[in-house]
Backbone as CSV, one residue per row, in Angstrom:
resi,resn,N_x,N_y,N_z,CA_x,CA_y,CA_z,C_x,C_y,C_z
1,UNK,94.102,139.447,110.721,95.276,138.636,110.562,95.105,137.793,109.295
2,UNK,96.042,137.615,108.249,95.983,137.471,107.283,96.845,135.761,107.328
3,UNK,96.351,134.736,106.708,97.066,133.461,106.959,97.077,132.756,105.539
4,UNK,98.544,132.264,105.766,98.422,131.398,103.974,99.030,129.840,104.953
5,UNK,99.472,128.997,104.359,99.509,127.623,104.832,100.792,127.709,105.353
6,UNK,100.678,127.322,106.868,101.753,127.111,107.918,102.436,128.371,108.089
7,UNK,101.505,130.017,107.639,102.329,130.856,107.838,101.042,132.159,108.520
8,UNK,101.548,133.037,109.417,100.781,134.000,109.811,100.755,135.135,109.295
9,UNK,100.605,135.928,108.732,101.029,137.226,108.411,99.940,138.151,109.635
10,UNK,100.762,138.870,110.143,100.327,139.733,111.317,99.405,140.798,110.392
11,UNK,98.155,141.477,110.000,97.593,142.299,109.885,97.816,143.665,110.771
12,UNK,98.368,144.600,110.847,97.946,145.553,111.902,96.738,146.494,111.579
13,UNK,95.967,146.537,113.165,94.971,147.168,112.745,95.088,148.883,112.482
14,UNK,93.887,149.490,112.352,94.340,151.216,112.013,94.416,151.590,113.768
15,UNK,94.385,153.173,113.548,95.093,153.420,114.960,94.030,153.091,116.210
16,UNK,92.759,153.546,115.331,91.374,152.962,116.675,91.297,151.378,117.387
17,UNK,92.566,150.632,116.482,92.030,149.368,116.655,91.502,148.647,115.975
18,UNK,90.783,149.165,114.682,89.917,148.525,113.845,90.936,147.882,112.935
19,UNK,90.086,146.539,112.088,90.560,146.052,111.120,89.422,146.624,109.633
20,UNK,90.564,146.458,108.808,89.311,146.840,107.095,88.736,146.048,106.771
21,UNK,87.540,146.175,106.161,86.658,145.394,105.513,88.041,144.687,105.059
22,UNK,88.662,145.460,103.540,89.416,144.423,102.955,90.404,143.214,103.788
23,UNK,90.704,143.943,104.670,91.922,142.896,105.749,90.772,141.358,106.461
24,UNK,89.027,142.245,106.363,88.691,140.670,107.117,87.959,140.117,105.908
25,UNK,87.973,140.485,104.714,87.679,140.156,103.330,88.791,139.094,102.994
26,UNK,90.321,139.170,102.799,91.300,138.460,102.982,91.656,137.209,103.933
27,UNK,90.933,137.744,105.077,91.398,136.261,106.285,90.174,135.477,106.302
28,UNK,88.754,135.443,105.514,88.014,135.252,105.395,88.146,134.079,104.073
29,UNK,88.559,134.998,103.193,88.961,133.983,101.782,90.259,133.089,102.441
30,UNK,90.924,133.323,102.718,92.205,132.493,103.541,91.638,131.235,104.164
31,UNK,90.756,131.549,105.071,90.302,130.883,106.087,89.429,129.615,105.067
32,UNK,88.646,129.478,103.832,87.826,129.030,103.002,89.202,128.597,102.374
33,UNK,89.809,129.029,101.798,90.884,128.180,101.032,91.765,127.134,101.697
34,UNK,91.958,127.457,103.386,92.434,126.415,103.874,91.188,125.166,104.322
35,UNK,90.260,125.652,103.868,89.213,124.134,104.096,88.981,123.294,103.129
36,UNK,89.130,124.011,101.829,89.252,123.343,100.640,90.350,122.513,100.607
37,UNK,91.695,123.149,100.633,92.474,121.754,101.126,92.373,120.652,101.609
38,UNK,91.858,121.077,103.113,91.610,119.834,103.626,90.281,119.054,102.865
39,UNK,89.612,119.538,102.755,88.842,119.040,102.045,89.049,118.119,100.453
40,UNK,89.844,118.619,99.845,90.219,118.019,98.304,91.378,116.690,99.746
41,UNK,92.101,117.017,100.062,92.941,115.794,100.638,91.894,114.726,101.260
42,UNK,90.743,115.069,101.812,89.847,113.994,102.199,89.111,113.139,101.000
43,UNK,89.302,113.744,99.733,88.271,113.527,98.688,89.680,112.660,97.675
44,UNK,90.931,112.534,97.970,91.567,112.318,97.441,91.807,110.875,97.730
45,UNK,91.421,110.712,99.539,91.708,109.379,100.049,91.050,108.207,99.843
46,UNK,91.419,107.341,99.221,90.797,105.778,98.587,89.400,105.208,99.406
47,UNK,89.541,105.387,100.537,88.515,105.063,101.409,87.522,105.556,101.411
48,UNK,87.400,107.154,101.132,86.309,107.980,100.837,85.782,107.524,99.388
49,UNK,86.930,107.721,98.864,86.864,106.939,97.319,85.832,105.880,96.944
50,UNK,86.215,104.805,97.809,85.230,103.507,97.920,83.874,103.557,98.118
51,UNK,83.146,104.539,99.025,82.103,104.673,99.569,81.059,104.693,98.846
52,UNK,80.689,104.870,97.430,79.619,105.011,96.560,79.664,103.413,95.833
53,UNK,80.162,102.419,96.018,80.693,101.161,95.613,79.927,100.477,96.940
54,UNK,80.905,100.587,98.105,80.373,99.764,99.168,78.651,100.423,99.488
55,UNK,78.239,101.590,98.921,77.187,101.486,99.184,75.929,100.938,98.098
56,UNK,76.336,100.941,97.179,75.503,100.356,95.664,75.425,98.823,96.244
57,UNK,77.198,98.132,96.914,76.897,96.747,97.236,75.751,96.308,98.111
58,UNK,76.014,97.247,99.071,75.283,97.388,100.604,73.416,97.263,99.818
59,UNK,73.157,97.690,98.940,71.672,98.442,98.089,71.567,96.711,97.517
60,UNK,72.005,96.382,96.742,71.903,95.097,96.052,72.095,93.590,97.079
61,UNK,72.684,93.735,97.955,72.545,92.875,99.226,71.288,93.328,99.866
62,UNK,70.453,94.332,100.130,69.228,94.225,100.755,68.379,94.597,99.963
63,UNK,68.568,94.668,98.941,67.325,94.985,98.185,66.060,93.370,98.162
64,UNK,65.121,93.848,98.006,63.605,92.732,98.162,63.935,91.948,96.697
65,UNK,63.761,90.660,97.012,64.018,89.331,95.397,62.685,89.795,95.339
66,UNK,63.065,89.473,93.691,61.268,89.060,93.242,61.383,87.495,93.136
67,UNK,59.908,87.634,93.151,59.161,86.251,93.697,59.586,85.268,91.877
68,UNK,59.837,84.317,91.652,59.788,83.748,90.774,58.283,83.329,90.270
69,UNK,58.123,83.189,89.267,56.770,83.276,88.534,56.453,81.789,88.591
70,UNK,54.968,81.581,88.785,54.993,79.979,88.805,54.585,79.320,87.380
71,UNK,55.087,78.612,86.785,54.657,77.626,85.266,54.109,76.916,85.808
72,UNK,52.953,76.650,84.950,52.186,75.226,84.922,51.244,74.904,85.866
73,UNK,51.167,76.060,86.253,49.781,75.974,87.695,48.879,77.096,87.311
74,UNK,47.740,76.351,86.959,46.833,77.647,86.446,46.079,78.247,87.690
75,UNK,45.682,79.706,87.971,45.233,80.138,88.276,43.399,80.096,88.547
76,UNK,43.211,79.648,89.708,41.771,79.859,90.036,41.028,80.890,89.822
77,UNK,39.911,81.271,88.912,38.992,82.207,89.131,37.269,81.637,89.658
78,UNK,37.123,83.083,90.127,35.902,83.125,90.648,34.873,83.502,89.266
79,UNK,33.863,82.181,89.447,32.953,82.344,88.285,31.519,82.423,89.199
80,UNK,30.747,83.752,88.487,29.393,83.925,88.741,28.488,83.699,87.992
């Protein structure tokens, strides 16, 4: 069975019943082109859109501070 968007096209099979390579070659590519749709319409929506933003924010809100460096306090060493 052969399908384009919101439409069926009936395939008939040969007389055994069988369908052709090419006929499930066709509802196969059909079937992949209607996911891409949906797919580009999900990729189109603002919200999905946002997601590489709210997550860079999300990265910079938990990311570890560095420690501020201390002036004017010298460092102890061990002398032998």
């Amino acid at each position: 069975m052969r399908r384009t968007k919101n439409w069926q096209w009936n395939e008939s099979p040969d007389k055994a019943g069988n369908y052709t390579w090419n006929q499930a070659i066709v509802s196969v590519l059909t079937d992949i082109r209607e996911e891409l749709q949906r797919l580009n319409g999900v990729l189109q929506c603002p919200n999905f859109q946002a997601i590489p933003r709210k997550l860079d924010r999300i990265g910079r809100n938990t990311a570890k501070r560095k420690r501020p460096k201390v002036v004017g306090k010298p460092k102890l060493r061990v002398v032998r």
